[in-house]
C-alpha positions as CSV (number, residue, x, y, z in Angstrom):
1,X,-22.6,19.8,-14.8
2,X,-24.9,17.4,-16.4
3,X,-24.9,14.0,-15.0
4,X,-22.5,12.0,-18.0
5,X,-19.9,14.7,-16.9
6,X,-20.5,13.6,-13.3
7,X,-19.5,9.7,-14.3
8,X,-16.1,9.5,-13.4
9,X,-17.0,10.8,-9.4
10,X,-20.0,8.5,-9.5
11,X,-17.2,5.5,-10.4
12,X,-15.1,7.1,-8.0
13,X,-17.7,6.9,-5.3
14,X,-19.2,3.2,-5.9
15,X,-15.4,1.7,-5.9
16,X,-14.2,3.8,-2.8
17,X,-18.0,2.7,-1.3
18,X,-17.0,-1.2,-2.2
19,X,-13.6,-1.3,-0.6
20,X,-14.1,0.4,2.2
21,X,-17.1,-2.2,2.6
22,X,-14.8,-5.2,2.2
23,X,-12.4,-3.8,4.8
24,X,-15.4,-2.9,7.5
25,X,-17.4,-6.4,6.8
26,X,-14.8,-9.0,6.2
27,X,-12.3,-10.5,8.5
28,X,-10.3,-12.5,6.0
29,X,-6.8,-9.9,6.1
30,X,-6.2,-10.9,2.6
31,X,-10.0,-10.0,1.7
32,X,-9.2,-6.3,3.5
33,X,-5.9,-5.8,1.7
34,X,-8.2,-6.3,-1.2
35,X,-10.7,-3.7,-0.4
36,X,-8.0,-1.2,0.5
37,X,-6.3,-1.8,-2.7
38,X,-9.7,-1.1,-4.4
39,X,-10.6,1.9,-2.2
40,X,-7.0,3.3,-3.0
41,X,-7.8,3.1,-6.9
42,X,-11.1,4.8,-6.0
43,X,-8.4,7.7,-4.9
44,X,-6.2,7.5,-8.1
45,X,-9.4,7.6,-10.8
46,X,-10.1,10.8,-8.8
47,X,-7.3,12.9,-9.1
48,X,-7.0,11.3,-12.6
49,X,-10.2,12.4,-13.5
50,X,-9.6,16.2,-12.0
51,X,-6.6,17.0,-13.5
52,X,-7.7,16.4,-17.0
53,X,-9.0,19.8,-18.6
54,X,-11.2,19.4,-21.9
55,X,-9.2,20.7,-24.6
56,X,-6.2,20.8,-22.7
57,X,-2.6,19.3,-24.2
58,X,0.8,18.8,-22.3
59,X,2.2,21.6,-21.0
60,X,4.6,22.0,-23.6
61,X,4.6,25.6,-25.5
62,X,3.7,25.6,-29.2
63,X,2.3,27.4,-31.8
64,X,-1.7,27.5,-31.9
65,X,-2.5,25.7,-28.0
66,X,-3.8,27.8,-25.3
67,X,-5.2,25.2,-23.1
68,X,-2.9,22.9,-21.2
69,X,-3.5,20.3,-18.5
70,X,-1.8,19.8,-15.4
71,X,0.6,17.4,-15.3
72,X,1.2,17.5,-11.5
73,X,-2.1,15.3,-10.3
74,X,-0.4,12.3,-12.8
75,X,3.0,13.0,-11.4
76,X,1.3,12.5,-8.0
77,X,-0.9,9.3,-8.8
78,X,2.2,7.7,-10.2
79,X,4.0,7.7,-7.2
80,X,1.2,6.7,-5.6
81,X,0.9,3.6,-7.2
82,X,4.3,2.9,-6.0
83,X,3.6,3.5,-3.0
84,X,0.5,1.0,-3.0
85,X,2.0,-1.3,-4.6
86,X,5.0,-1.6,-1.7
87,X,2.4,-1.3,1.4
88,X,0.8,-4.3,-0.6
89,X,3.4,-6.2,-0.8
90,X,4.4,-5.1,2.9
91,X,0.8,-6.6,4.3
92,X,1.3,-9.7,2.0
93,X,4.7,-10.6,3.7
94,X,2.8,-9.0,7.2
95,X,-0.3,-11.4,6.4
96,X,2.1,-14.5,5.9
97,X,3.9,-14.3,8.9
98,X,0.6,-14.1,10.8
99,X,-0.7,-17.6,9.2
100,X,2.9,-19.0,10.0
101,X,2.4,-18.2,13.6
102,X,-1.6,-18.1,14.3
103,X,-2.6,-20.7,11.4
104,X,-5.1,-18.8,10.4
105,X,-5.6,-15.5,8.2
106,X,-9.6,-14.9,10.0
107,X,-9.6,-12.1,11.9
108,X,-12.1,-13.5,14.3
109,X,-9.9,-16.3,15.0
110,X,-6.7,-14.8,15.8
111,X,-8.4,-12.4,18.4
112,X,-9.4,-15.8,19.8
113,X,-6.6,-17.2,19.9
114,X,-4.9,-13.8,21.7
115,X,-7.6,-14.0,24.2
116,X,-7.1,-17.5,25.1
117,X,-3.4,-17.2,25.9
């Protein structure tokens, strides 16, 4: 493969390199939510970018195609997203009941404050 038909893995591979960085470096939980979130798109523009086949239309049968794409890896990366999106909105609600009872969202500080008790 030449290296503009390698693009899509190279985006693939700098986004899932920055979240997992944000979730490894900072302690902020909302900053870590926000490099999981970024490291799980990283995982959707993958299997978006394999299942699409050059040439290839829907898989519906008609006169003059002979190439068709997949449709399963979209299927799959839609309910995905639902699935993000609700383990998002899970560590939200997890991440506010944490500042209600620690007062604080930094990592650092709530192990501190476990330690101390």
């Amino acid at each position: 493969m030449t290296l503009p038909g390698l693009f899509p893995y190279w985006v693939v591979i700098v986004l899932m390199m920055i979240g997992f960085y944000m979730v490894i470096a900072h302690g902020n939980l909302v900053l870590k939510i926000i490099g999981l979130n970024i490291f799980q798109t990283s995982v959707f523009l993958l299997y978006i970018s394999m299942g699409k086949v050059r040439g290839g239309t829907a898989p519906i049968i008609a006169s003059g195609f002979s190439t068709y794409s997949n449709p399963l890896p979209h299927v799959l990366i839609l309910t995905a997203i639902v699935v993000g999106i609700a383990t998002t909105a899970l560590a939200a609600a997890l991440i506010i009941r944490i500042h209600g009872a620690y007062g604080t969202i930094e990592e650092d500080e709530i192990h501190r404050q476990d330690n101390s008790l």
